[in-house]
C-alpha positions as CSV (number, residue, x, y, z in Angstrom):
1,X,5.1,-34.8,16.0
2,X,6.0,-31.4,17.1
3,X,3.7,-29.0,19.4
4,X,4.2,-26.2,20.6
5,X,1.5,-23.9,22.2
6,X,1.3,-20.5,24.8
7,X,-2.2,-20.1,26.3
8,X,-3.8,-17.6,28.0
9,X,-5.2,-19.3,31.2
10,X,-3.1,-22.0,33.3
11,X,-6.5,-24.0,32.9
12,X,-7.2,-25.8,29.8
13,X,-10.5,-26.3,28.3
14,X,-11.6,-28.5,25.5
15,X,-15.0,-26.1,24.8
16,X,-12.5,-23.2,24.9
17,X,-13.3,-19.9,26.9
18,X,-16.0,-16.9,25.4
19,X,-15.1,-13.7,27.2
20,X,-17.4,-10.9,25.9
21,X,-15.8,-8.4,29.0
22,X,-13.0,-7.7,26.3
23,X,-13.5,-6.1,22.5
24,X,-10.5,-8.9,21.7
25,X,-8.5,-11.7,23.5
26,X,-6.4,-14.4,22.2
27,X,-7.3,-17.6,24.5
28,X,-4.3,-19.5,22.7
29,X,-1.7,-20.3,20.5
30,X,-0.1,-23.3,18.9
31,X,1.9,-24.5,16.3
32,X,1.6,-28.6,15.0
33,X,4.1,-30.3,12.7
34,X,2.7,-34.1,11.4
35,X,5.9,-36.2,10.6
36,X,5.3,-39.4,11.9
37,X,2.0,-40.2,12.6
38,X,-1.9,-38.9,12.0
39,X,-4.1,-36.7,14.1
40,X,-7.9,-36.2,14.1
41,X,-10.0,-33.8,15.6
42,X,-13.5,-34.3,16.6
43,X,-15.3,-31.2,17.9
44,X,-18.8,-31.6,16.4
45,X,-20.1,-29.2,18.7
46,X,-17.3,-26.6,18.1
47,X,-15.7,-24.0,20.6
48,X,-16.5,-21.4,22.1
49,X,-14.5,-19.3,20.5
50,X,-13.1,-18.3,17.1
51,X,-10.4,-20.4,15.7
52,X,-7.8,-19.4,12.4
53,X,-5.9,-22.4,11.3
54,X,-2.9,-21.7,9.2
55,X,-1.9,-24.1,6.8
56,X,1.6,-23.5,6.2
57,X,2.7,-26.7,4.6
58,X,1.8,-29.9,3.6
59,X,-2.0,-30.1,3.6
60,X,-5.2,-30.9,5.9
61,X,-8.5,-32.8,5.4
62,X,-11.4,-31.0,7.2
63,X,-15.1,-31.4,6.7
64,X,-17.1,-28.6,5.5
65,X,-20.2,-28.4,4.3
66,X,-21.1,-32.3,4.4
67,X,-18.5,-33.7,2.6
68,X,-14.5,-34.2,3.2
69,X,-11.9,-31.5,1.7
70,X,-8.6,-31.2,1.5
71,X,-7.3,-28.1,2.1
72,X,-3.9,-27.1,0.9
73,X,-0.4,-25.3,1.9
74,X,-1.1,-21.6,1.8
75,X,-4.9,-21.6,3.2
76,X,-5.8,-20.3,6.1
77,X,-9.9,-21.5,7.8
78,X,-11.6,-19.4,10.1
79,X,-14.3,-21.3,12.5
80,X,-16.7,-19.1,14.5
81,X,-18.4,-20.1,17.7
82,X,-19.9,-23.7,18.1
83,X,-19.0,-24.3,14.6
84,X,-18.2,-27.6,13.9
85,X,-14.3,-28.7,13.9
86,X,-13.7,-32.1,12.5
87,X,-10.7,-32.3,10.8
88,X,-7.5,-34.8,10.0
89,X,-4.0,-34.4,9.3
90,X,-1.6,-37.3,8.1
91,X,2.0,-37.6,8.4
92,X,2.3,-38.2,4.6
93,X,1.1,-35.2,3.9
94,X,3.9,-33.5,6.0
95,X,1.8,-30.5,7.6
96,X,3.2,-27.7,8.9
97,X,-0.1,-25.9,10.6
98,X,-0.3,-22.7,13.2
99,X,-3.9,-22.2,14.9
100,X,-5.0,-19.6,17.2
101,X,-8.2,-19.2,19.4
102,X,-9.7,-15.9,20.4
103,X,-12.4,-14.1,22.1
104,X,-14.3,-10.6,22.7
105,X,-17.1,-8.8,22.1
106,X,-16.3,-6.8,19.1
107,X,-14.8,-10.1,17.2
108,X,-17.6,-10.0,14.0
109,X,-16.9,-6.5,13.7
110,X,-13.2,-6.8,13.8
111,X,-13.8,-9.9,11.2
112,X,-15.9,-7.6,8.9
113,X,-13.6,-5.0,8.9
114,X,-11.0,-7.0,7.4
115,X,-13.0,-9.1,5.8
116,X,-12.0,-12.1,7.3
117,X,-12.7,-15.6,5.9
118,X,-11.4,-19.0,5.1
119,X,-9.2,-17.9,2.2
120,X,-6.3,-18.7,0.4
121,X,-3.1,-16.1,1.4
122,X,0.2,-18.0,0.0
123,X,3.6,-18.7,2.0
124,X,3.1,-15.8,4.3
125,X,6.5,-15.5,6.2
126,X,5.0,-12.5,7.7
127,X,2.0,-13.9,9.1
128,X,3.7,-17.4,10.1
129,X,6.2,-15.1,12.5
130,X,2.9,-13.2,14.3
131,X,1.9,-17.0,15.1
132,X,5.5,-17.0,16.6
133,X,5.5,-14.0,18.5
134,X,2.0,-14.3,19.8
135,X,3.0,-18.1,21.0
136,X,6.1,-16.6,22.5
137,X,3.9,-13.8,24.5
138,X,1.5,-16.3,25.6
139,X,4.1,-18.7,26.8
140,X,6.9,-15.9,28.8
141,X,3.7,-13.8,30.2
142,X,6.3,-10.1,30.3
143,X,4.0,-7.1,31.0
144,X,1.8,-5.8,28.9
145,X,2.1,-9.2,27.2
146,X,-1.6,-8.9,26.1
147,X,-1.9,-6.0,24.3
148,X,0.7,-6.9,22.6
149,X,-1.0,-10.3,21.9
150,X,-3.4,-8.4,21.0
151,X,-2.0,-5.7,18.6
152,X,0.1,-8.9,16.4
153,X,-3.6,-10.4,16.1
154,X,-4.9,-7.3,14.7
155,X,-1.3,-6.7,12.5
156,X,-2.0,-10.7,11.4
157,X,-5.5,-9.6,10.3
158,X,-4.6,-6.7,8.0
159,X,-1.6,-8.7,6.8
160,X,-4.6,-11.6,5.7
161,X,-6.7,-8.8,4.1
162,X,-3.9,-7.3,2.0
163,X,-2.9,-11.2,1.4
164,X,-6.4,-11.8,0.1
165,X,-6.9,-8.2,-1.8
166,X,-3.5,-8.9,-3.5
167,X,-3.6,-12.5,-4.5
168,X,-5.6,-12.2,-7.9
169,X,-2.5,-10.3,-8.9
170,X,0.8,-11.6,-10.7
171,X,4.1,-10.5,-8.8
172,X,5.6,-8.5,-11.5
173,X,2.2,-6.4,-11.4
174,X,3.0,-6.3,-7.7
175,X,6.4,-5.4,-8.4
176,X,5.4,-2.9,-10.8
177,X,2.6,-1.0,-8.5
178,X,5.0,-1.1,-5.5
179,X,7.5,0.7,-7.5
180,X,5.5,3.3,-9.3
181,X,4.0,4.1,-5.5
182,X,7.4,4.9,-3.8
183,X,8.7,6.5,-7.2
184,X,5.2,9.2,-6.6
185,X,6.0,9.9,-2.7
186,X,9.4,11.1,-4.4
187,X,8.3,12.8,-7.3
188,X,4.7,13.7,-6.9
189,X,5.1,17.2,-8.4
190,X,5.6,15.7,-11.8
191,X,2.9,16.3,-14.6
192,X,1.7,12.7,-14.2
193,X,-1.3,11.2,-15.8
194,X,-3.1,7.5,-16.3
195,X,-1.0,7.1,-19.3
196,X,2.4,8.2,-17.7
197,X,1.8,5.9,-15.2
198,X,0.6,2.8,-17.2
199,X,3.6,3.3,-18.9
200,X,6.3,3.7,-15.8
201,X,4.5,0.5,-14.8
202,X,4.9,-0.8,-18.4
203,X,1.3,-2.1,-18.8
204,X,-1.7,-0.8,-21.0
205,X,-4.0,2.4,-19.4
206,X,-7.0,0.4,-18.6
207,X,-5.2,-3.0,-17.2
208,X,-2.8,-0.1,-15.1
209,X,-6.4,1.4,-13.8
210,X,-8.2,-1.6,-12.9
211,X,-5.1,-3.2,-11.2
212,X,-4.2,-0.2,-9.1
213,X,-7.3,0.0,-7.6
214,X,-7.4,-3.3,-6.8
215,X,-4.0,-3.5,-5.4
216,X,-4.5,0.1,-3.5
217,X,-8.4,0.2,-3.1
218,X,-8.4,4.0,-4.6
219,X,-8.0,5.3,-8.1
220,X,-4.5,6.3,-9.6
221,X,-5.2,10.1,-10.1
222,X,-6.9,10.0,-6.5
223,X,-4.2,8.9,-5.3
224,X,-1.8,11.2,-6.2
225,X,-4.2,13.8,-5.5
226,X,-4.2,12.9,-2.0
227,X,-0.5,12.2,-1.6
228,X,-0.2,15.9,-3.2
229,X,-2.8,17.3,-0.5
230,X,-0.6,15.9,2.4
231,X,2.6,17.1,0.7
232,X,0.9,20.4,1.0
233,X,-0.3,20.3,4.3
234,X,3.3,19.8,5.5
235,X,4.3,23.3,3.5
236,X,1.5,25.2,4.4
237,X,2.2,24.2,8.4
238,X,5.8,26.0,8.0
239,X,3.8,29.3,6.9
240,X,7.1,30.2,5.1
241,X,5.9,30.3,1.6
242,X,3.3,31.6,-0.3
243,X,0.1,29.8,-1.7
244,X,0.8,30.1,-5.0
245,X,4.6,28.5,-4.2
246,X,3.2,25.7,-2.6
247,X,1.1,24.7,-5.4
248,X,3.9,24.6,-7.7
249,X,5.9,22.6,-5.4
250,X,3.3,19.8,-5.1
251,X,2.6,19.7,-8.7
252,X,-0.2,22.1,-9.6
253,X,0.4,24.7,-12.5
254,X,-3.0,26.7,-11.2
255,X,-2.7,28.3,-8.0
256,X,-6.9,28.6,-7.8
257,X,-7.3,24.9,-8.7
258,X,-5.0,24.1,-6.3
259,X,-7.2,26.0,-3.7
260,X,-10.2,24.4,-4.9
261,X,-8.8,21.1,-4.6
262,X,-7.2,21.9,-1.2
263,X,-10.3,22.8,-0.1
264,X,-12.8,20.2,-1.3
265,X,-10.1,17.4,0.3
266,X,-9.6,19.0,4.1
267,X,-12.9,21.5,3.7
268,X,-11.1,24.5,4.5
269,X,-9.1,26.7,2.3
270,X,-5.2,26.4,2.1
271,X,-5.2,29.8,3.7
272,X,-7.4,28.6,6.6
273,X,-5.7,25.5,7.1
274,X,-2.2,28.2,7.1
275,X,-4.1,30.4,9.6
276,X,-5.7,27.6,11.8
277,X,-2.0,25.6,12.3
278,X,0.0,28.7,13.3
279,X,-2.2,29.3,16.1
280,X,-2.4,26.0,17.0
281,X,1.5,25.9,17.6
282,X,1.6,29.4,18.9
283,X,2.1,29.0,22.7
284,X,-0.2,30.9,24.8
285,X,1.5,33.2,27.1
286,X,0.0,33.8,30.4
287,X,-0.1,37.0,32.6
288,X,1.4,36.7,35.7
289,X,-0.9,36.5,38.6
């Protein structure tokens, strides 16, 4: 058996520690390979504090909702406070599992806002190595070690969310969106539409649709649209060329449409937003006294 764990607090505690002075604390975190012999957990009274368990390989038996599960590589569970945690793993199942336990007063917001839940998120090197580092900040105790504990819990939360977002999707349509969305930030001026872009991506115009704004959580056109708007912003900020240059630069025929659109994204005009920037970055000169 292999453990490995970095906690916050020199003390241990089986109930765990709720700390509501903090938005966000990570109380610990451990790592548990099962080779050679079973382990059981028995906490029907639960923590107090949140727990993720990341099942990395292998597989684990917990019992949720009444009745006995096994839960598979690729899973991760999420137990809130004074939830029950009764779970088993056996060495022939080979488990490879990471857990972490955390704290803080904003912790249902935080969980809303990336929609965390138990869920399935794949082989996730990415997330596995946050485990790590967080395990390996919690253990060495450098300065500033807990906001950076911190900031790799909140990096392992969007990293579940886009994990969870992505998985009804194949990996060539992965693939295919992650290429068409670097090929845009180059050539974003281009006359693009639904259709050129279903067919870059090599897919039909409604599947191309439905899957981008799944993958992306906006809609194609918007997307470009906005991408175009911040393109423009840049230009505009150099106040070296005029309006109607700019909007042929980032892709718009019309110089008033572009000044609509400019417009109804930022609120001001393209002239304003021109206006407003140089005096922003104009020093202000002082008489002397």
């Amino acid at each position: 058996m292999i453990n490995v764990s970095g906690h916050l607090r020199n003390e241990r505690r089986v109930i765990g520690y709720a700390d509501l002075s903090v938005p966000l604390s990570v109380n610990c975190c451990g790592w548990q390979v099962f080779n050679t012999r079973d382990y059981s957990q028995q906490r029907t009274e639960g923590r107090l504090d949140y727990q993720i368990i990341y099942i990395y390989k292998g597989a684990g038996h917990y019992f949720l909702n009444g009745s006995w599960k096994t839960v598979s590589a690729g899973n991760i569970l999420l137990f809130r406070p004074h939830e029950p945690q009764v779970y088993s793993y056996y060495a022939s199942d080979h488990p490879d599992v990471y857990w972490l336990h955390f704290t803080g007063s904003d912790c249902e917001r935080i969980l809303d806002r990336y929609q965390i839940e138990s869920a399935y998120i794949g082989e996730n090197l990415s997330v596995k190595l946050l485990f790590q580092d967080i395990m390996t900040e919690l253990q060495l105790k450098k300065p500033m070690f807990n906001d950076i504990v911190v900031g790799s819990l909140y990096k392992m939360f969007a990293l579940i969310h886009r994990s969870c977002q992505q998985s009804a999707l194949t990996s060539q349509d992965s693939f295919s969106i992650d290429r068409l969305i670097m090929h845009l930030n180059q050539k974003y001026a281009e006359a693009w539409t639904i259709s050129t872009m279903a067919a870059y991506c090599r897919l039909s115009e409604s599947y191309f649709s439905h899957t981008f704004k799944q993958y992306t959580g906006t809609s194609p056109m918007r997307f470009l649209n906005e991408l175009r708007m911040e393109k423009a912003k840049i230009l505009l900020s150099a106040d070296t060329m005029t309006i109607s240059t700019i909007a042929a630069l980032v892709g718009y025929e019309d110089p008033l449409y572009f000044s609509r659109s400019f417009k109804k994204y930022t609120g001001i005009s393209p002239r304003e937003f021109q206006r407003t920037t140089f005096q922003q970055n104009t020093p202000e000169w002082w008489p002397d006294q």
